[in-house]
C-alpha positions, 0 to 999 in steps of 0.5 A, spaced: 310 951 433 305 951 428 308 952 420 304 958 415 303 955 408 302 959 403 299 953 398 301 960 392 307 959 394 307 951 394 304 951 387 308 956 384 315 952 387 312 945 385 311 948 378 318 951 377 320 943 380 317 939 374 317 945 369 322 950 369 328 946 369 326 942 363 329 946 357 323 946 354 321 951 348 313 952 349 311 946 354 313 941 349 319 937 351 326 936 347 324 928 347 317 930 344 320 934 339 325 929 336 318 925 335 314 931 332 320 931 327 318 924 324 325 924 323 330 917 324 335 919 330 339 913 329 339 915 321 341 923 323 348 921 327 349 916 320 348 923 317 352 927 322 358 923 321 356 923 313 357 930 312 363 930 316 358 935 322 364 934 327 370 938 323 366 944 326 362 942 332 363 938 338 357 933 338 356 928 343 356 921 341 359 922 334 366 919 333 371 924 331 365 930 332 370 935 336 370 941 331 372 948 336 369 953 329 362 952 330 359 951 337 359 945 342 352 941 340 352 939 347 344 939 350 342 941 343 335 939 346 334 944 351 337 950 348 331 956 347 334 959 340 337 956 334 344 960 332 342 965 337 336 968 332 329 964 332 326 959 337 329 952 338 322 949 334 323 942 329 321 946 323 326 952 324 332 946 326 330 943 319 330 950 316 337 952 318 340 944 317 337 946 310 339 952 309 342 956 314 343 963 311 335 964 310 335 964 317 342 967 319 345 972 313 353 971 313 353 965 318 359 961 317 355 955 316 354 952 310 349 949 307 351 942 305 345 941 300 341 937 306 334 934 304 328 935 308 328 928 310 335 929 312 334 935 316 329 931 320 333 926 321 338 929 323 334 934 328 332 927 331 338 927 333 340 932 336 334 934 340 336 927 343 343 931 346 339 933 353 
């Protein structure tokens, strides 16, 4: 029995296989991103813990982080939106850890007075929750 290839079709299901489970927002993987913030992951859990983050969010890795208010941040690093409103970038996590309001009128997060540096660090971070 000779066996019909559609090379098409073959491309396109290779493709899917490496990319299109990958979690990626613009072809740039989550590990990418946490180096595109220049941020410090290590220093962002710190932070995380600093600013008691856990009271609201579940947050893999984080001591005590099993807050049921706010979503779980489990996978962070492959989700396609930020608080369901704008593309899951670093400039746009870095905006909302700062100030999250511009982002989301009347959202329950509240801005925890985050400096730039801190929101890349953090954001280094939670783009390592694959």
């Amino acid at each position: 029995m000779k066996v019909r290839r559609n090379r098409g079709l073959m491309t396109l299901l290779l493709a899917g296989g490496l990319f299109g489970t990958s979690g990626c927002v613009g072809g740039a993987t989550p590990r990418g991103y946490s180096i595109q913030t220049g941020g410090d992951a290590v220093h962002g859990a710190r932070l995380i813990s600093q600013y008691d983050c856990g009271s609201c969010h579940t947050i893999p890795g984080i001591p005590r982080a099993n807050g049921l208010v706010g979503p779980p941040l489990m996978m962070f690093g492959r989700r396609t939106f930020i608080a369901g409103e704008v593309p899951n970038t670093p400039d746009n996590l870095e905006q909302w850890l700062r100030d999250p309001q511009s982002i989301e009128s009347g959202t329950a997060m509240p801005k925890l007075g985050v400096d730039h540096e801190q929101a890349k660090d953090i954001a280094a971070y939670l783009y390592t929750l694959r």
